[in-house]
C-alpha positions in Angstrom: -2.0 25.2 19.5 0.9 24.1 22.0 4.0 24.5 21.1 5.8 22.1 18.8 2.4 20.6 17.7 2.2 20.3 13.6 -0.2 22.5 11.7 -3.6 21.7 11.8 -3.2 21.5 7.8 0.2 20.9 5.7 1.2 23.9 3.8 1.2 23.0 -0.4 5.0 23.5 -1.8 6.0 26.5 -3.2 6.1 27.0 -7.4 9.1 25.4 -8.2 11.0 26.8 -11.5 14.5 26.9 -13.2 15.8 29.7 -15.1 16.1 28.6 -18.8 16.2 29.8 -22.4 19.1 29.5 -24.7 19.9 29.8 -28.5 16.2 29.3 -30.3 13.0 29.2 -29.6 12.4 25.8 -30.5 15.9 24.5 -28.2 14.4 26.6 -25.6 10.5 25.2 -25.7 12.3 21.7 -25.7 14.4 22.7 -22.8 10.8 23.5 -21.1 9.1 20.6 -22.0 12.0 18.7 -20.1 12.0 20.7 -17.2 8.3 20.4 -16.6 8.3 16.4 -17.4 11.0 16.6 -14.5 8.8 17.4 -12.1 9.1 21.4 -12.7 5.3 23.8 -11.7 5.9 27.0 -13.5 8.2 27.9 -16.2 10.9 30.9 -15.9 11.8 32.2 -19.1 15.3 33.6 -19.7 15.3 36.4 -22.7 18.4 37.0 -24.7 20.4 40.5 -24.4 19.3 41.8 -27.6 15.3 41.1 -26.9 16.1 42.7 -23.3 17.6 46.0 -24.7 15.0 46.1 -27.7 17.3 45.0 -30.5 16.4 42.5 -33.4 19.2 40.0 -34.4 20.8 42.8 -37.1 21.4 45.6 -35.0 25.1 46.3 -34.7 25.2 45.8 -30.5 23.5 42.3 -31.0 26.3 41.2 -33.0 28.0 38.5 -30.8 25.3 38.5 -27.8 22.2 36.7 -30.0 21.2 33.7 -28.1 23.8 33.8 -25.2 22.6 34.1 -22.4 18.4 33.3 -23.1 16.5 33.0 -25.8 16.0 35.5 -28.5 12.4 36.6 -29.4 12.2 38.8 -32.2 8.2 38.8 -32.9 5.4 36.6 -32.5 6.8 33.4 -34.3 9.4 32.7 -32.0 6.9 32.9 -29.4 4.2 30.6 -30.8 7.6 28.4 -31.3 8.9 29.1 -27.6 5.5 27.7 -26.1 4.7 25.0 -28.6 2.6 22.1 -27.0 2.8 24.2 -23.8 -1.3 25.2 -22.5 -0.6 28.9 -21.8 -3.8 28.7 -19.9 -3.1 26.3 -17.5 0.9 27.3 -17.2 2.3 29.6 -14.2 5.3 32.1 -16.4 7.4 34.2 -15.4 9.3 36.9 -17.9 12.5 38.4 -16.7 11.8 41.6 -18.9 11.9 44.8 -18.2 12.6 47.6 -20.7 10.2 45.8 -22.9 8.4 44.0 -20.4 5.0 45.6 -22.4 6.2 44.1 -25.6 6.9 40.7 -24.2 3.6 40.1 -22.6 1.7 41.4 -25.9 3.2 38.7 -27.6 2.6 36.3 -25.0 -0.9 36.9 -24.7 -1.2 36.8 -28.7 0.3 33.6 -28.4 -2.3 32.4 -25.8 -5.5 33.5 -27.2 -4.0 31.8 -30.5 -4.4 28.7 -28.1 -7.8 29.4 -27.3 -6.8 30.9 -24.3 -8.2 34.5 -22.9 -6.6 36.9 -21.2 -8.6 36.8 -17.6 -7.4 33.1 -17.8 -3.3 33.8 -18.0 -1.1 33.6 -14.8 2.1 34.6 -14.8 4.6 37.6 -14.2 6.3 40.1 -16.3 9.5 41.4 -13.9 8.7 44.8 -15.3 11.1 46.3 -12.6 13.2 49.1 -14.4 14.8 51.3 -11.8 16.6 48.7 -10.8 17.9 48.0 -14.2 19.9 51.5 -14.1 21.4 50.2 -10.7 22.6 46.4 -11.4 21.4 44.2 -14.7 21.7 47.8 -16.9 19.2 46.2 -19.5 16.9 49.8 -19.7 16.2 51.2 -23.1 14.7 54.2 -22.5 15.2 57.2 -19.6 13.4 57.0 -16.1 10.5 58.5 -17.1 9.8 57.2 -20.4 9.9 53.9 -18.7 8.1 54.3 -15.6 5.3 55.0 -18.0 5.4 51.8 -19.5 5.0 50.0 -16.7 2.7 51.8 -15.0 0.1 51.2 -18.1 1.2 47.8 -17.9 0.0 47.0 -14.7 -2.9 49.3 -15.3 -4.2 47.1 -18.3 -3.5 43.7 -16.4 -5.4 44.7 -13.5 -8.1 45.6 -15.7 -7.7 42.8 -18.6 -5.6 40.0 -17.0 -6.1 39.8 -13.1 -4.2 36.6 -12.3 -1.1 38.3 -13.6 1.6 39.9 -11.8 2.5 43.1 -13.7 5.2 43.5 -12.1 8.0 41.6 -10.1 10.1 44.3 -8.1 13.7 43.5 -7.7 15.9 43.6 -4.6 17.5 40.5 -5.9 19.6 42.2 -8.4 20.4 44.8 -5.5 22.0 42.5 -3.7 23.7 41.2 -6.9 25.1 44.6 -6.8 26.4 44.5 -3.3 23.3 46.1 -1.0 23.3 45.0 1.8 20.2 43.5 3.7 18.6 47.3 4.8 19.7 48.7 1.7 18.1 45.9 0.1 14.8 46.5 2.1 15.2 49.8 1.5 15.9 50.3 -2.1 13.3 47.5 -3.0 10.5 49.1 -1.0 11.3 53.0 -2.6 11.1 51.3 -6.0 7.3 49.9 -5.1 6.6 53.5 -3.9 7.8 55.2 -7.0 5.4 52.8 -8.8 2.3 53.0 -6.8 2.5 56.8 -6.8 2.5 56.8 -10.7 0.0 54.3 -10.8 -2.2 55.9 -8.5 -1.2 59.4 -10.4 -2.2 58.4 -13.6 -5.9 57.9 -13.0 -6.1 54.8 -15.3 -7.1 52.5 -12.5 -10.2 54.0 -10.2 -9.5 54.9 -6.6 -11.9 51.9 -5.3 -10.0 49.6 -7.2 -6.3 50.5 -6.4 -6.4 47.6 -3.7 -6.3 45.4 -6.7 -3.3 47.1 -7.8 -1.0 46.2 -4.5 -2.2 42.5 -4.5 -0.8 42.4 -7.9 2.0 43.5 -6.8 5.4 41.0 -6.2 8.6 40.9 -5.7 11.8 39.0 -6.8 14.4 38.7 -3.9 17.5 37.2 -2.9 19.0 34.8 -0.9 22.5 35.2 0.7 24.3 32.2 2.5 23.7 33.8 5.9 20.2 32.0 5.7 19.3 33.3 9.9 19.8 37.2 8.7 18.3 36.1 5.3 15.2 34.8 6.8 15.2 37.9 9.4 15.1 40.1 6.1 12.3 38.7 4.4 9.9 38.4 8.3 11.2 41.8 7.9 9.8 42.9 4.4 6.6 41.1 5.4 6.1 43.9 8.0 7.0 46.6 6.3 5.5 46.1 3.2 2.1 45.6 5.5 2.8 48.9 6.7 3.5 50.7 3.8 0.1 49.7 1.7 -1.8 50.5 4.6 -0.6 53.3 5.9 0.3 55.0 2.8 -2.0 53.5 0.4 -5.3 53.0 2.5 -5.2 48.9 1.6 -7.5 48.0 4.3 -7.7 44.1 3.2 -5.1 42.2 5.1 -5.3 40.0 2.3 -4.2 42.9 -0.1 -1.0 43.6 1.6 0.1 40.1 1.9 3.9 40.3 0.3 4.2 38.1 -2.6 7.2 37.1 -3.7 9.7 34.6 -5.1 13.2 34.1 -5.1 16.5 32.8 -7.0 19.1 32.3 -4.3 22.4 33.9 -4.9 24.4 33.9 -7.3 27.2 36.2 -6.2 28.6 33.7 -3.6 29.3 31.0 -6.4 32.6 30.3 -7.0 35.0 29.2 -9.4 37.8 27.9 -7.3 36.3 24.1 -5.8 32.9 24.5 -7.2 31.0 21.3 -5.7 31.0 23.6 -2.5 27.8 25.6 -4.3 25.8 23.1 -3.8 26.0 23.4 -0.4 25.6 26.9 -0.4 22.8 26.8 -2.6 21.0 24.7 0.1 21.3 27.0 3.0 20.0 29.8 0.6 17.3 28.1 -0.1 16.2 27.1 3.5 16.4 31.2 4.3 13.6 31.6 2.1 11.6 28.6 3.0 12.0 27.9 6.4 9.9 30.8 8.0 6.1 30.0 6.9 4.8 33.5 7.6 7.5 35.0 5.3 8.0 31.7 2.7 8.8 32.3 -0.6 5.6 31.4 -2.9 7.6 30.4 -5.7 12.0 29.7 -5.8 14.1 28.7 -8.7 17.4 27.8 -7.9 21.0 28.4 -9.6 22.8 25.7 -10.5 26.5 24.7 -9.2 28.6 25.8 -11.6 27.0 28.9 -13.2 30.4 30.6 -11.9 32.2 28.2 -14.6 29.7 28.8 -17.6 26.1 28.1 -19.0 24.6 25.0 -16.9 23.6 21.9 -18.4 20.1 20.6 -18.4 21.4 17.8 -15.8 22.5 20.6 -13.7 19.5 22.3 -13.3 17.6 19.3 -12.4 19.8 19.0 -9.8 18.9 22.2 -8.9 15.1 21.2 -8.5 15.8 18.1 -7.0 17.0 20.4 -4.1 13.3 21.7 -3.8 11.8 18.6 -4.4 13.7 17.0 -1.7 13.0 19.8 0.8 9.5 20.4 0.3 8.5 16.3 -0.3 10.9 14.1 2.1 10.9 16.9 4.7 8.8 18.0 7.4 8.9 21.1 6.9 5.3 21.9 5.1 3.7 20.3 8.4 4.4 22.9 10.9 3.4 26.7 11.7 6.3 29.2 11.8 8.8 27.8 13.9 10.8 31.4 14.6 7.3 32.6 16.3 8.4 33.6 19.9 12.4 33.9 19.5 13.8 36.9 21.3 16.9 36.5 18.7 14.5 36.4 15.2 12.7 39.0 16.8 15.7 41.8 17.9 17.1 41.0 14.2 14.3 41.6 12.8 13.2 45.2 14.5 17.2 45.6 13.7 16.7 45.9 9.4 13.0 47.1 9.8 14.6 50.5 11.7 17.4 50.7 9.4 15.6 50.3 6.3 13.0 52.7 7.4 15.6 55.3 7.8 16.9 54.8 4.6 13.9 55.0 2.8 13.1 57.9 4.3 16.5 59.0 3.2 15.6 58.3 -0.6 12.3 59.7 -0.1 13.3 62.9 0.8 15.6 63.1 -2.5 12.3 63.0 -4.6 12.2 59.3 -4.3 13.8 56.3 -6.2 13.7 58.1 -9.8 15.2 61.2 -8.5 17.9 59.0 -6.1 18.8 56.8 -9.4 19.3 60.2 -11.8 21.5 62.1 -9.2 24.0 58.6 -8.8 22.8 58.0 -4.6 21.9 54.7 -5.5 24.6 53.8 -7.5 27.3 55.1 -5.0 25.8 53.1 -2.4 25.4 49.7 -3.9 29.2 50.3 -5.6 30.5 51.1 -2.0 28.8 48.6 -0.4 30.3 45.8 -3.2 33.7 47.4 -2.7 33.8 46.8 1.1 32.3 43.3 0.4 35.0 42.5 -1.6 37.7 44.5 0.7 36.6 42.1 3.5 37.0 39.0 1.5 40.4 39.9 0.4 41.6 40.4 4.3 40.3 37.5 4.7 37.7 38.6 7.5 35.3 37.1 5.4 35.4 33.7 5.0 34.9 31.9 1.4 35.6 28.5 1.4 37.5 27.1 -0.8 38.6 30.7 -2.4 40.2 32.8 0.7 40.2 29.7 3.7 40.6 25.7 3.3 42.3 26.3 -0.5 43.8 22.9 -0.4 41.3 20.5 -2.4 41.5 16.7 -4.1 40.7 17.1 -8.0 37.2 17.7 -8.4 35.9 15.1 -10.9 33.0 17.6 -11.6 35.4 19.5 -13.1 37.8 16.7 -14.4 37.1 18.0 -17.8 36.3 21.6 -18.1 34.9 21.7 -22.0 32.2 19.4 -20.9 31.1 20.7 -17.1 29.5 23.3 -18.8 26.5 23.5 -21.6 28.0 25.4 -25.0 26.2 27.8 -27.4 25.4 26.7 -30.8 27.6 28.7 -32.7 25.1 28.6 -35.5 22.1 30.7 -33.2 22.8 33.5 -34.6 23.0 33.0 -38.1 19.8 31.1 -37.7 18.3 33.9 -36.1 19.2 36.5 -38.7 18.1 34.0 -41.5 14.5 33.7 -39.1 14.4 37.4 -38.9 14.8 38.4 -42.6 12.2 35.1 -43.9 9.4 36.7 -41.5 10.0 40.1 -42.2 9.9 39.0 -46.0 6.3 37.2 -45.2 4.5 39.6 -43.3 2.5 42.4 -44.9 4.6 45.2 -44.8 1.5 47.6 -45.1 0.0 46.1 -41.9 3.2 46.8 -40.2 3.7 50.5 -40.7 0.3 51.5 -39.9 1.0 49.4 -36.1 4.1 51.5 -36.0 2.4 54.8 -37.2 -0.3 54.5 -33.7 2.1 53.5 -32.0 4.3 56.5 -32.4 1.2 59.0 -32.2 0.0 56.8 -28.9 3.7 57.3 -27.5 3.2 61.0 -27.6 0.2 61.4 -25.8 -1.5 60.2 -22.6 -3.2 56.8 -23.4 -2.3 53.8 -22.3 0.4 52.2 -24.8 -0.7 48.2 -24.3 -3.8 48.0 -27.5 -1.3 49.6 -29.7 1.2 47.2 -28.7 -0.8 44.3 -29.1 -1.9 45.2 -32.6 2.0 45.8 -33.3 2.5 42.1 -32.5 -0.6 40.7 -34.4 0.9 42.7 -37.5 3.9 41.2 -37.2 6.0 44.0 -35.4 10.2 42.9 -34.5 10.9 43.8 -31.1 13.8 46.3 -32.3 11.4 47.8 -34.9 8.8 48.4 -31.5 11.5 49.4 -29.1 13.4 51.6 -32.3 9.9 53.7 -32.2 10.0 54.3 -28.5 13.7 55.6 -29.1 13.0 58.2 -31.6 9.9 59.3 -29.2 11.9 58.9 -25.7 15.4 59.4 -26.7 18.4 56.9 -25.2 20.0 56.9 -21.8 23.1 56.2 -19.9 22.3 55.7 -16.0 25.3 56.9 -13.7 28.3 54.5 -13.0 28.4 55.2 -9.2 32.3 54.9 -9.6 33.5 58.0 -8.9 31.7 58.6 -5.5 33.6 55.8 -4.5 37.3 56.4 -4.7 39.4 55.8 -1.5 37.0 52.6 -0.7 40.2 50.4 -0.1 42.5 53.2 0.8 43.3 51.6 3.7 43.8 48.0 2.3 47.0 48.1 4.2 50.9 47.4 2.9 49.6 45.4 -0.6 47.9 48.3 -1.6 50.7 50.7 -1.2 52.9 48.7 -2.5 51.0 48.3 -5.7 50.7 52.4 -5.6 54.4 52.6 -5.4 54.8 50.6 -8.7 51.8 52.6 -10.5 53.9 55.8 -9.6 57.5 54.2 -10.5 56.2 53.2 -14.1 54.1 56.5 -14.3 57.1 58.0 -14.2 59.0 56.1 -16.7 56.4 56.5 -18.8 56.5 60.0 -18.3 53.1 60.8 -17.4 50.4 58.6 -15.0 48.8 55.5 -16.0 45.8 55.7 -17.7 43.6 52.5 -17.9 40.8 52.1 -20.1 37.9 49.5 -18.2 35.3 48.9 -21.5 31.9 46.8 -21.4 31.8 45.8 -25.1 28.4 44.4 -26.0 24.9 44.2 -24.5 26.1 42.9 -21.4 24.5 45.2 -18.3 25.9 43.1 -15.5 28.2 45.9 -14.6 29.3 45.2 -11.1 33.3 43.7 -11.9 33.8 46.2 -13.8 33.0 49.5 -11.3 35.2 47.2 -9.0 38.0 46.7 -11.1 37.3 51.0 -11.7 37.3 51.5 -7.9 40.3 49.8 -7.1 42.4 50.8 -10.0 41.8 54.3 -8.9 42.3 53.5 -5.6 46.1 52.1 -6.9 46.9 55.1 -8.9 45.9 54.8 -12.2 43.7 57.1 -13.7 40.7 55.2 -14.8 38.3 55.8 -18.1 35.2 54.1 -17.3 32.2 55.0 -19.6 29.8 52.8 -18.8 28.1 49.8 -19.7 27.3 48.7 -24.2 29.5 50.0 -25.9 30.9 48.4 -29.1 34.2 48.0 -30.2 34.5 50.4 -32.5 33.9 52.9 -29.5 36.2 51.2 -27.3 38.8 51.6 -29.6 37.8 55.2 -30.2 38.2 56.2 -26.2 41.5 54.3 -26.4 43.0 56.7 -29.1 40.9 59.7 -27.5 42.5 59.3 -24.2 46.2 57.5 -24.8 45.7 54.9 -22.5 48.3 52.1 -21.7 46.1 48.9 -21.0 42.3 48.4 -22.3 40.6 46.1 -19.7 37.0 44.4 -21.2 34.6 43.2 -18.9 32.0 40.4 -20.4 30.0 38.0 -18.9 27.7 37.7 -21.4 29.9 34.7 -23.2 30.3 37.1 -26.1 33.8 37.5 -25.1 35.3 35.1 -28.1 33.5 37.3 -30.9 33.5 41.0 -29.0 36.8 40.9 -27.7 39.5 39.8 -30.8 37.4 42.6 -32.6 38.7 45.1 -29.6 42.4 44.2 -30.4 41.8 44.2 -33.9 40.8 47.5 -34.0 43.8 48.5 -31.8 45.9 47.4 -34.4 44.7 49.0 -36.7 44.7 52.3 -35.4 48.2 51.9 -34.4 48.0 51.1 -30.5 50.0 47.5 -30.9 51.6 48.4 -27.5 48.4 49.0 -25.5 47.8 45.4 -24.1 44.3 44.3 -23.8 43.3 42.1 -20.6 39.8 40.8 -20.1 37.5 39.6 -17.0 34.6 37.9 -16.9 33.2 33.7 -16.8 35.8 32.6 -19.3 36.1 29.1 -19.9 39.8 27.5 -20.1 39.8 26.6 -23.6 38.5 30.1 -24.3 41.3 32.1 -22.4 43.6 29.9 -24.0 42.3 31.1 -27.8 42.1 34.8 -26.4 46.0 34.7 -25.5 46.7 33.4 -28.3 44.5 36.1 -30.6 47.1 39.2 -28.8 44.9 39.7 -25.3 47.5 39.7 -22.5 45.9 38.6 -19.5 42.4 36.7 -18.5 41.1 36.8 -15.1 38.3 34.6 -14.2 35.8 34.6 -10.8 38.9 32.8 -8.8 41.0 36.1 -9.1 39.5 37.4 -6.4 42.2 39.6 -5.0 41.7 42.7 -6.6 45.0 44.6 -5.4 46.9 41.5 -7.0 45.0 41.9 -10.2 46.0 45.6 -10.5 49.8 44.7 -9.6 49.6 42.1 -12.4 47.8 44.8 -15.2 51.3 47.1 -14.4 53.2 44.0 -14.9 51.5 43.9 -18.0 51.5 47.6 -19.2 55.5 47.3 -18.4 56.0 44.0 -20.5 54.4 46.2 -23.6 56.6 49.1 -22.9 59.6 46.6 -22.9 60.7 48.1 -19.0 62.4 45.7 -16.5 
């Protein structure tokens, strides 16, 4: 073919999805019905916290975090609800799960062959991605090994049982949620699929002959920054070295085998607050770095919607989000041509560029042990927390530029956001009552007898060798809660808490220049005052795993001065409070992004109170709403800082402005 001439055929569009699941099952299947009337090809299912962690509605850490941020599914009801009037047969799903990824798809396939449905006929992916759920999203239940196991039989039993499904959806998106950058993003991603395919090929459930099977099943879940030419280098990247991996170390002689599948939700992290109509432009360019290269397109994208920074999107938002698709993919040209990097000397120098560097660092991770053993001594962590903290250090100097935020401030009112309470979509304060009273009327109607004896082969099953997926589907036909199957798994596998990466990075922003020493000067003037250094407590109340603003707020408050307690991520309040007293702190700082912060966060200063800390101030971060911060200030918290306080160093100079206010110094 010359050059420039169209394809000889016009590519079909990618799956198009949104991201979507709120409050109920029945809001949520409503919600999909909507979607796909719109115009939408495959439906992406947002879980609530609780069902992500393995928690029913009545466990103590779901209190305040039931229905926020998906949909809560607590056994097989709420499924047949979720996907009422919905052909499971003829519908393309994808399940951001992972700790009980196994679980989730048991019920979903109950649900299906309750349709009529069979299992060979389902298409569809579980994300099923755990290692990088102690690195970023922090929504693992059980230890590393516990849960490579359960994922590992899961993909053994869909290869064998389901073969259109993807068992698994590995993650470099949430990497780069984290702060990776594009090789450690490559790199990190690519040791997680090795760690898999070892185990899977380790545990002899699927036969040598047949392990080809296994990599085509195989996908992954990336990212999408705003530098769409290095974005679309990354992924011609992946292509090649994901082609090279399942050959070379796998013996995948069918090209068609090692093909990289994978889809993408653009970024997130580059969404801002401060003049918010700019995300939709942003949104567009990270969409075209997954789409515009047609040997490394994206096979199916969902987008995020403009003001996800602000709060919980609307429906109307989100179809503005797949009108974005719709209008590249059916008034472009885009589909009609072959790959139109093919021949640059620029595409291609980039591209050999990431392929080296993540090769090196995979080979870095690989002689730790691999990805398990790199995630349990804190390597992994350390990175992705430095790598976040010199993001944000160049965005505060202003060498990075973010519109709107750090350059070109100065804005006309935005009549997006004219009124703030309605710009966003609000959660039914009632979902959680509704979902306790659901909860306790199908535990009532269920055969209790049936129940145990699920539980009782479960727990035997969980101690030995065989693969955990029949048990787990006649848990869910008996009428097994997802906290009563996860609660087994605890007792048999024990709990958890992955490394914080925090303290390998101290001394990130040490050279931040005159603000940061000034605001060290003041931590060390009201130390001494004080008589002894400030000690600030950073707490991440709830089930909320998205830890990221809170290791930065860790690293830089250390970086300041203070002396930081940082525990890691779901705690409750109670313990909070308990730290607080245990380590006399001066200022309590709760990181939630959940949107649990109006129930979690009053019980925080309440419990103060009570134990007699009045003058330890409480401030708070996270995707707080006006009208919320306004309630929170007035229920004792001290200071609110939203996505638009970006300037870290400030932030810390404001918390000792705080702590002194309490103390009653000038």
């Amino acid at each position: 073919m010359a050059i420039g001439e169209r394809a000889t055929e016009k590519d079909r569009p990618w799956v198009m999805r949104t991201y979507a699941g709120h409050s109920s099952a029945a809001e949520s299947n409503a919600l999909f019905r909507r979607n796909l009337a719109k115009g939408q090809t495959g439906l992406s299912v947002a879980f609530d916290l609780p069902t992500q962690t393995g928690y029913d509605a009545d466990h103590p850490l779901a209190k305040g975090e039931v229905g926020k941020v998906g949909v809560p599914v607590a056994h097989l009801g709420d499924v047949r609800a979720l996907f009422d009037q919905i052909p499971l047969a003829q519908m393309n799903t994808s399940m951001t799960i992972n700790a009980t990824a196994m679980w989730l798809l048991a019920l979903y396939q109950v649900a299906a062959q309750e349709q009529g449905a069979l299992p060979d006929e389902l298409t569809g992916t579980t994300q099923n991605d755990i290692v990088k759920e102690y690195l970023s999203r922090g929504t693992y239940a059980f230890p590393p090994d516990a849960s490579l196991r359960l994922t590992t039989d899961v993909i053994a039993y869909t290869v064998a049982q389901m073969p259109k499904w993807n068992p698994i959806n590995i993650c470099s998106y949430h990497l780069q949620e984290a702060g990776a950058t594009p090789v450690q993003e490559l790199a990190f991603a690519l040791s997680t699929a090795i760690a898999v395919l070892d185990r899977v090929r380790d545990a002899g459930q699927v036969p040598p002959e047949r392990f080809a099977e296994v990599v085509q099943r195989i996908s992954f879940f990336v990212n999408a920054g705003v530098r769409f030419i290095e974005e679309t280098c990354k992924m011609r990247a992946f292509v090649q070295l994901w082609d090279e991996l399942t050959l070379q170390r796998y013996g995948v002689t069918d090209a068609k085998a090692r093909r990289l599948r994978y889809g993408v939700q653009v970024n997130s992290l580059g969404l801002t607050e401060a003049q918010p109509e700019n995300n939709v432009q942003r949104i567009v360019l990270e969409m075209l770095g997954v789409t515009l290269s047609k040997n490394a397109r994206a096979r199916a994208v969902q987008l995020p919607a403009w003001n996800e920074a602000l709060g919980l999107p609307r429906p109307w938002d989100q179809q503005w989000s797949l009108r974005m698709q719709q209008v590249l993919a059916y008034e472009s040209d885009l589909l009609e041509y072959d790959d139109i990097f093919d021949g640059s000397h620029v595409i291609t120098a980039k591209v050999a560029s990431l392929v080296d560097g993540a090769r090196e660092e995979i080979d870095r991770v690989q002689a730790m042990g691999g990805a398990v053993a790199a995630v349990e001594s804190g390597y992994l962590k350390q990175a992705l927390v430095g790598s976040h903290a010199e993001r944000r250090q160049r965005i505060e100097s202003g060498e990075q530029v973010v519109v709107g935020v750090n350059k070109f401030e100065n804005t006309e009112p935005s009549p997006l956001t004219a009124d703030l309470d309605t710009a966003i979509q609000t959660v039914d304060p009632a979902a959680e009552s509704a979902a306790l009273s659901s909860l306790l009327e199908w535990r009532a109607s269920r055969s209790a007898e049936a129940v145990e004896a699920a539980l009782g082969k479960l727990r035997v099953a969980a101690k030995g060798t065989d693969n955990l997926m029949p048990v787990t589907l006649e848990c869910a036909r008996a009428g097994v809660t997802t906290g009563e199957w996860a609660g087994v798994l605890r007792e048999t596998y024990g709990e958890y808490r992955a490394p914080t990466g925090v303290s390998g990075s101290v001394g990130i922003s040490a050279g931040g220049g005159s603000e940061i020493a000034a605001v060290r000067a003041k931590v060390a003037a009201t130390s001494d005052e004080l008589g002894g250094r400030l000690r600030f407590l950073v707490g991440k109340p709830g089930l909320d795993g998205h830890s990221n603003g809170a290791e930065q707020v860790a690293v830089r408050a250390r970086d300041v001065g203070f002396e930081v307690i940082y525990q890691g991520i779901r705690l409750t309040p109670e313990q909070i409070v308990a730290a607080a007293v245990a380590e006399d702190v001066h200022c309590v700082g709760l990181s939630i992004l959940s949107g649990s912060h109006m129930e979690l966060v009053p019980q925080v200063v309440e419990g103060l109170n009570a134990a007699g800390l009045e003058d330890v101030p409480v401030v708070v971060g996270g995707i707080v709403p006006d009208a919320d911060a306004k309630c929170l200030l007035a229920a004792g918290v001290s200071a609110v800082y939203t996505p638009k306080d970006y300037d870290l160093t400030s932030m810390m100079a404001n918390v000792v402005d705080v702590i002194r206010h309490a103390h009653k110094l000038s």
